[in-house]
Structure formats: structure tokens, C-alpha cells
N, C-alpha and C positions, 0 to 999 in steps of 0.2 A: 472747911470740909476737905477730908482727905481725897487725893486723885487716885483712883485705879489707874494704876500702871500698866496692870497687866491687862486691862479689856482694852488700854490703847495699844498695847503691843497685838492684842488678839485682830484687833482692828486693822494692824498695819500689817500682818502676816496674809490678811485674807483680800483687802484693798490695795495694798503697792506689791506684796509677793504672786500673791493670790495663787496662794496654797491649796490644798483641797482640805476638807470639813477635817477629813480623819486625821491628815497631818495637823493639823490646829490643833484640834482635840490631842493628840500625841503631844505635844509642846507645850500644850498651859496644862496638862495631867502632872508632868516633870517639875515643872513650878511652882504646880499648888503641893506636890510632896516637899520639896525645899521648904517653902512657908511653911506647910503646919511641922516640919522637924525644929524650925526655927522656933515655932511659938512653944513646942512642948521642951525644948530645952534653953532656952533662955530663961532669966531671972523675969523679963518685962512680958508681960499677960499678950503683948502681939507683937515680934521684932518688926519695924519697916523694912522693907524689902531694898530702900534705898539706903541704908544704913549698915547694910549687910561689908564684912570685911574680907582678907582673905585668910583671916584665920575661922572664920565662920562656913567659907568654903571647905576651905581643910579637914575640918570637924565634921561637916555632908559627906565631904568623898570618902571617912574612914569609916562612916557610919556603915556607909551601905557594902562597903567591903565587909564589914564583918557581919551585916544582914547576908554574904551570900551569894547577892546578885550575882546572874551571869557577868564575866566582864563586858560581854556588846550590851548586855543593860544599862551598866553604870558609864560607858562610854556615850551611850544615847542622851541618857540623862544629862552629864557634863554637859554637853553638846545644845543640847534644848537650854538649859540652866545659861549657858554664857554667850548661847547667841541672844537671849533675854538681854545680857546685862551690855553684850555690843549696841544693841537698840539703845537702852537709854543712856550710855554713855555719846551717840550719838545726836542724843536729841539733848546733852548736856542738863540731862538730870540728875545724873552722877557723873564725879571726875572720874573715877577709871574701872575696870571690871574685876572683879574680887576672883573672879573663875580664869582673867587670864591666862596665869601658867599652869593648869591644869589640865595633862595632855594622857588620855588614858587610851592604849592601842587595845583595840578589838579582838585583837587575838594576839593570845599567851606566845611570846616567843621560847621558840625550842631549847633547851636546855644544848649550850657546848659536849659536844660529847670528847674523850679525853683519853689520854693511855696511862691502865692502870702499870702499876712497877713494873710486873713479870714483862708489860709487853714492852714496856721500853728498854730493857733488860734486854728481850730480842732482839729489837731493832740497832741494839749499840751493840750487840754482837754479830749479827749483818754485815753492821759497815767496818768493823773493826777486821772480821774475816775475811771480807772480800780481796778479791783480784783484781789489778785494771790501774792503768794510770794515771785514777785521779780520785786513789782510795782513799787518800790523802783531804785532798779539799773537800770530800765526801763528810769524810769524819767530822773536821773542821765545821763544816756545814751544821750537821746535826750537834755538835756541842755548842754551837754558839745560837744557832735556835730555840734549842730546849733548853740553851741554858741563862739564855737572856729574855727570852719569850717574843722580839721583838717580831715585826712582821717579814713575810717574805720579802715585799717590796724595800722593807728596811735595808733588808739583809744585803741584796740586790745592790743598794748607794753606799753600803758602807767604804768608807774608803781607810787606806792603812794608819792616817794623822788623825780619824776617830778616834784609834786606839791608845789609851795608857796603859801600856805593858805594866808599870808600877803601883799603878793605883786600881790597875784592875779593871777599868769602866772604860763603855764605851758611848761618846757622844750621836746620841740619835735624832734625823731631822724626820720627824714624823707627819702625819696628816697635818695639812694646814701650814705645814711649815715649821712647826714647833718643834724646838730642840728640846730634849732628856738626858738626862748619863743614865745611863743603865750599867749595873757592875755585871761584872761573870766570875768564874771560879777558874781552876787551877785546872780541871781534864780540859775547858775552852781555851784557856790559854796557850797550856804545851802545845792543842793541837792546832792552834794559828801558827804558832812558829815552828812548828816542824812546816808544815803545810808551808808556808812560804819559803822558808830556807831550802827544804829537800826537792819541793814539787813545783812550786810558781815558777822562784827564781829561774831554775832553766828553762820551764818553758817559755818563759818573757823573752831569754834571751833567744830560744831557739827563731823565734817567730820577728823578733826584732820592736818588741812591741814596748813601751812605755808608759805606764797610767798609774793611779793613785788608789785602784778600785782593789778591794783582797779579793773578792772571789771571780775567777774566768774562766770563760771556755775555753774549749778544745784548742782554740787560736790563739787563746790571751788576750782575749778584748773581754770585757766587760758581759759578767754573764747574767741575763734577764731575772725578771721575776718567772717568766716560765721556762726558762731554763732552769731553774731552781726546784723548782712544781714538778720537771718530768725528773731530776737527778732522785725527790725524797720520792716520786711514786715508785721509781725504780725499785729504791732502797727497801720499801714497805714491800712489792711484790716478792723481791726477794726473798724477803723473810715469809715466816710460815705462819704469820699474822692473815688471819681471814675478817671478812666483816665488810662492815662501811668505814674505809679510813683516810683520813686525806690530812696533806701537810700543815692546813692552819690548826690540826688537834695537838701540836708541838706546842703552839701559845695557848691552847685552853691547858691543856696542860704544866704549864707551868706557873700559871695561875691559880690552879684547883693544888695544884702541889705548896703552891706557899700558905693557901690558906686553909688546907689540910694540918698544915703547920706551925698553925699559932700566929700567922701576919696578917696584921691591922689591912682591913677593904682599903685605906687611903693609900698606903704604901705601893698596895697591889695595881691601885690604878694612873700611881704615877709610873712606876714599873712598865706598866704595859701601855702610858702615852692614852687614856681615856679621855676625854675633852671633860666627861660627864659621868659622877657618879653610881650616874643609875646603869650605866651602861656595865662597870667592874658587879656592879651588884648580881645580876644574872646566877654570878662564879656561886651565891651563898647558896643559890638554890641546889646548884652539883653537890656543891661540902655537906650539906642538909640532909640532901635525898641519898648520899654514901652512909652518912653518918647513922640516917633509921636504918637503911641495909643492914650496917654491921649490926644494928642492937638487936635488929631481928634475927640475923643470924647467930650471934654470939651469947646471947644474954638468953640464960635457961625458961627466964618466968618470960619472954615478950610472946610467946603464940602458944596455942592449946600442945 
């Protein structure tokens, strides 16, 4: 005689939880959906429930993606679905839970917002225009942000033995610790070595100051991540750029621009130091949602 798994799990939700009716009721609604998708797409007239894999998970959570569901629906369901299978992995009726790695956030995160050309176009004309003693490290600044994508904080420890002037990369220790080469181009380059031969060098020496860090303040000590934060808001108020705009849209930005451009999600997330694919994934949705823009705007037959 087959065991109900699920009246002993209803049993222990309301006996050792002691839940209320309606959340039960929520919880084995979520699992009798599971089961009857299992039985109406499986080869075998009733899949067991304890047999279930995690490619049978996989195959629920795309289902109901493309049913529709709200996302806090199909987050609820996961939810209900894998504290089921925590129970009876607990009670060792199964070795492990097929819903595991199954982690769906309630709410859709915000799309990176990014500067299209013309505005980045401004903003390097800003700092290229400007007046001040440290127009210099300024420029520096913004070409090796937007032009390596890395973070402020990156930017902040970089120090001058990171740099291969020859090969063009610079070694990044990132979250966690993790080192990357990340390359740059040739306007980042020149304007590290002007920036340090015309602009550091004396101020190091005026100050008397010795370190290994390429960007500094006013002193020549070592200048912060929000040291950094107020020199690019500066730079942005400057300019006749209006809006919501703040300096981490440098790295969405150079992101959305490489794969505006033809480069493979993998490259773009070792580029920008991502622990986790899904995290570079975001970028498709900007490329995507630019991408019907333009068809709507440019293409004669897309609107009445």
C-alpha cells in the first residue's frame, strides 16, 4: 500500500507547525498542482512524488513561467513545493530536494539604467573641457571606468603594478577577493600616463607623499571610493546632462555597450567580475528592451 506523503506532511504542518487551516490549505493546493502537472506530462499514468528529479523541477518552474503567473505566484509555489521536499528529506524518505536550487525573487529587479552615446559624448566633453588641478586624474578617472566597466571601489585599490602598459590589462581584486585582468583601450591609457607623469608625479612630490595607489587626492594619499562618487557627480552636474544619474551607470554602461555589440553574456561577466551568471543576465533585458525601441521607432510596418 502506497504511503501518503503529503496527508503526513499536512499532518506535521498543523501538529509540530501548527499552522492555520488556510495556510495548509495554501501549501498542499501548491503540491497537488505539482502532482497533477507531473501526472499529465509524464510517460507513467502517476509520477511518485518521491521520485520526482531536478530536471522535473526545472520543467514546473518553466511551465508556469510561461502560464504567466504573477512572479510572487510562482515564488509562493517554489516555496510551498521545497519546503514539501525539505520535510521529507528530513524524515529520509528522499536523499535530497529536487527544488533545492530553485530561488525565484518576488520582485522583478529594476532594469540598470545606462548613458546612451550622445550623453557619454557630454560627459567626456565636460571633463576634457574643464578647468582645475586635477583635470587630469578627472579624465583618467572616467576613461578607465567606462572604459574597463570595473567598480568604483575597484577603481579606488587600483594600484600602478596592476597596470600593463603593454598588454593593455589591468589586474582586478574584486568582491570576495577574486582577481580578473580586465584590458582597456588606448584614450585609458594615454590618459593614465599623462595623468601621472604631468599631474600625480608633482603632486606626490609636493606633498612628500609615497604610495603605489594611481588615483589621489588633493594631498596624494589615497583617494576613496567616495571621493570618487563626489569627483564623477561633480563631473555629471557639470554637464547639461538632466535626469536620474549616478556614477555606477559608467559600469551598466559598458556592459549594455559590449553587448549592444555582438559580445558573448560570458565574456561580459567575467569583464565585469559577476560571481554568477544570472546576475550579467539583467544586461539582456536593457539590449532587448533598446532593441524593440529601435524597431518600433525605425521599422515603417512595427505600429499603425
Amino acid at each position: 500500500m502506497d504511503v501518503d506523503y503529503v496527508s503526513l506532511y499536512e499532518k506535521y504542518l498543523s501538529a509540530e507547525r501548527q499552522y492555520s487551516t488556510q495556510t495548509i490549505k495554501a501549501y498542499l493546493s501548491d503540491i497537488k498542482e505539482f502532482e497533477t502537472f507531473l501526472t499529465e506530462t509524464t510517460t507513467d499514468q502517476k509520477l511518485d512524488l518521491v521520485k520526482v528529479t531536478r530536471f522535473d523541477a526545472n520543467v514546473f518552474m518553466s511551465w508556469l513561467f510561461d502560464q504567466h503567473f504573477e512572479r510572487t505566484s510562482i515564488a509562493r509555489k517554489a516555496s510551498s513545493i521545497k519546503n514539501f521536499y525539505t520535510f521529507l528529506v528530513a524524515n529520509q524518505i528522499v536523499e535530497s530536494n529536487p527544488f533545492e536550487l530553485i530561488q525565484i525573487k518576488k520582485h522583478q529587479d529594476h532594469l540598470p539604467h545606462f548613458f546612451y552615446e550622445k550623453e557619454m559624448n557630454v560627459l567626456f566633453k565636460t571633463v576634457y573641457d574643464a578647468d582645475g588641478n586635477f583635470k587630469l586624474r578627472n579624465i583618467a578617472l572616467l576613461e578607465v571606468l567606462f572604459g574597463t566597466g570595473i567598480r568604483v571601489s575597484e577603481c579606488a585599490n587600483l594600484k600602478w603594478s596592476d597596470i600593463d602598459f603593454n598588454m593593455k590589462t589591468m589586474l582586478i581584486l574584486g568582491k570576495g577577493n577574486k582577481e580578473r585582468f580586465v584590458p582597456f583601450g588606448h584614450y585609458a591609457s594615454r590618459a593614465l600616463e599623462k595623468y601621472r607623469d604631468e599631474e600625480r608625479g608633482p603632486l606626490m612630490q609636493h606633498f612628500k607623499k609615497d604610495h603605489n595607489f594611481v588615483f589621489v587626492n588633493r594631498l596624494g594619499d589615497q583617494i576613496t571610493s567616495t571621493g570618487i562618487e563626489y569627483v564623477l557627480n561633480q563631473i555629471i552636474k557639470t554637464s547639461s546632462l538632466t535626469g536620474k544619474i549616478y556614477p555606477h551607470m559608467l559600469r551598466h554602461t559598458f556592459a549594455t555597450s559590449l553587448l549592444n555589440n555582438g559580445a558573448d553574456l560570458r565574456s561580459v561577466q567575467e569583464l565585469l567580475g559577476h560571481a554568477s551568471l544570472s546576475t550579467t543576465q539583467i544586461y539582456t533585458h536593457v539590449t532587448k528592451e533598446n532593441l524593440q525601441a529601435n524597431y518600433r521607432k525605425y521599422f515603417p510596418r512595427a505600429t499603425d
